[in-house]
C-alpha positions in Angstrom: 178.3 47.8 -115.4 177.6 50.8 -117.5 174.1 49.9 -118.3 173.5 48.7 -114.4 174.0 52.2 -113.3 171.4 53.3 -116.4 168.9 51.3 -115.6 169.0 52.4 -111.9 169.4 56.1 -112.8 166.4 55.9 -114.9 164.7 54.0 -112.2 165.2 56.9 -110.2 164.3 59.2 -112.5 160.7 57.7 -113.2 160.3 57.3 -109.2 161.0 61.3 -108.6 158.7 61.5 -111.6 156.0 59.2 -110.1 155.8 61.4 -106.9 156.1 64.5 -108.8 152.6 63.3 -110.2 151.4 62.1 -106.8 151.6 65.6 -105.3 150.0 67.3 -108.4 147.1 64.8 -108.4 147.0 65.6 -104.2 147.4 69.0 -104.6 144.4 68.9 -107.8 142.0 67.2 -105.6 142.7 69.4 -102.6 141.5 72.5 -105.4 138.8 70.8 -106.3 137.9 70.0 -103.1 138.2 73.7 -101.8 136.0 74.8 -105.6 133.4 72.3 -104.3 133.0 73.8 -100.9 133.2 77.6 -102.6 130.3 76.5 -104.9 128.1 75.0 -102.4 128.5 78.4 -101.2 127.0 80.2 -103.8 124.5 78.0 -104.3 123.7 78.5 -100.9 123.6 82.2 -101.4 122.0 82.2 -104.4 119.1 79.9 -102.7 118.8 82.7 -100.1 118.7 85.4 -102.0 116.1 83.9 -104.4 113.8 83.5 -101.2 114.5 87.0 -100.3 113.5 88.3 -103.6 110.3 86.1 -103.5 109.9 88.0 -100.1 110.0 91.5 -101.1 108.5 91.0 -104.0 111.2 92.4 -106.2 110.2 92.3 -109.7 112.6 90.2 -112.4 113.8 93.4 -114.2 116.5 93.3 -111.2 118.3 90.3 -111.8 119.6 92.0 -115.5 121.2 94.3 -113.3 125.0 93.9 -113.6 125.4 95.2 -109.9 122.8 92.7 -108.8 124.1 90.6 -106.6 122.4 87.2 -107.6 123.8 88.1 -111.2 127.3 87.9 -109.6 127.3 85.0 -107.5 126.0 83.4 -110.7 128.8 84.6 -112.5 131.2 83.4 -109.9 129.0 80.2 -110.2 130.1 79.6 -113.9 133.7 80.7 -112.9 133.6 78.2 -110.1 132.1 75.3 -112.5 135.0 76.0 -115.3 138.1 75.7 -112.9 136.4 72.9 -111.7 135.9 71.1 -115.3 140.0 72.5 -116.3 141.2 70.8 -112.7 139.6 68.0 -113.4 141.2 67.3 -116.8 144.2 68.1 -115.8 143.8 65.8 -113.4 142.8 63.2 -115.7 145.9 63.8 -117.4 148.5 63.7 -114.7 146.9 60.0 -113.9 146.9 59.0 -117.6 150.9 60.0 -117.2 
């Protein structure tokens, strides 16, 4: 009998494990979800403000301008990009578990 109650305590352990997993993998893909949105943002901006530099005529010695914003949102760009790769394999590791 002592191995019956084992087996179903382990059984019970790996299904509270399972849905452990199943709300990280939920709650990855709802971050990466919200990352997507907040980088189709900034490329949004970014498009805009490359038009309205093409408008005014703004010379290129502006964009190596830490204060400038298209240098930012480029910045937050990359940022975006890598917590979207280090989601992503994490992830790929909560489903490989």
């Amino acid at each position: 009998m002592g191995d019956l109650d084992g087996t179903a305590q382990c059984l019970t352990g790996v299904e509270n494990e399972k849905e452990e997993l199943h709300n990280l993998t939920t709650l990855l893909q709802k971050s990466l979800e919200e990352l997507s949105q907040e980088k189709k943002r900034t490329l949004a901006l970014l498009r805009e403000r490359g038009q309205d530099v093409a408008e005014t005529g703004s010379d290129r010695l502006a964009s190596l301008d830490s204060q400038n914003p298209e240098v930012q949102l480029q910045g937050n760009l990359r940022e975006i990009e890598e917590q979207m790769r280090s989601l992503l394999k994490e992830k790929e590791q909560a489903e490989e578990r």
